[in-house]
C-alpha positions in Angstrom: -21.1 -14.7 7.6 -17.6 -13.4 7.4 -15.6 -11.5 5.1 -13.7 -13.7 2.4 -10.5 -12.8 0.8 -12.0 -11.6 -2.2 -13.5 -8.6 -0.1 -10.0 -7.7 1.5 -8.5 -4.3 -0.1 -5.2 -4.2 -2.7 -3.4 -1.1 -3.2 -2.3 -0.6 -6.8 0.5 1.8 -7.0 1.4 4.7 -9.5 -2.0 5.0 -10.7 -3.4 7.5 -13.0 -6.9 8.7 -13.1 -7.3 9.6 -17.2 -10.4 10.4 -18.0 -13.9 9.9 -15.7 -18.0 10.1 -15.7 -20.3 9.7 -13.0 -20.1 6.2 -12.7 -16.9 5.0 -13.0 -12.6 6.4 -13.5 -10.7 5.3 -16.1 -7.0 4.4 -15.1 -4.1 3.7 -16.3 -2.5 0.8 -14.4 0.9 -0.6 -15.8 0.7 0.5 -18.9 -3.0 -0.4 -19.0 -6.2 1.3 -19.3 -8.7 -0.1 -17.0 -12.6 1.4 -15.9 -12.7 0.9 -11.9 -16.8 1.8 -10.8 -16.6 4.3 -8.5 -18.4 2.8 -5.7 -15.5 0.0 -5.3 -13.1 2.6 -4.5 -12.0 1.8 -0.9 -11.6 5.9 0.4 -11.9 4.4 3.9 -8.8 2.5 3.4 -6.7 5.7 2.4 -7.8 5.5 -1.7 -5.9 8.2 -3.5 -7.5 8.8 -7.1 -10.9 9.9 -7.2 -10.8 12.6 -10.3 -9.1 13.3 -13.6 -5.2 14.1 -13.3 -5.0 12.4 -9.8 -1.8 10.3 -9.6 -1.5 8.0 -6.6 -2.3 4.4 -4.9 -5.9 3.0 -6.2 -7.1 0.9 -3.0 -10.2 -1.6 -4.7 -11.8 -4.8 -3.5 -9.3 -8.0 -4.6 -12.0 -9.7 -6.4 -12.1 -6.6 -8.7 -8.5 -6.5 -9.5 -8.1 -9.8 -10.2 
């Protein structure tokens, strides 16, 4: 079985990684606070933020940012 859509990677721009634990970032998005899990973060795919302070493009599966 093929990939679906939902698997394909979004970039989010002008994120900011504000606080984190082992599991998961928290990020400001637009204004928003959202926790992204760690293992959804697409590095492969050029993923910028990965620790507190980091300011950059957050690259996550679609179905997790919708």
């Amino acid at each position: 079985m093929g990939k679906s859509e939902d698997d394909e990677p979004i970039t989010i721009g002008e994120v900011t990684v504000m606080a984190g634990t082992d599991m998961a970032l928290l990020c400001e998005i637009g204004g928003d606070e959202h926790w992204i899990p760690r293992s959804q973060l697409l590095v492969m795919y050029g993923n910028e933020v990965e620790r507190v302070g980091d300011v950059g493009e957050l690259i996550i599966p679609r179905w997790l940012a919708r």
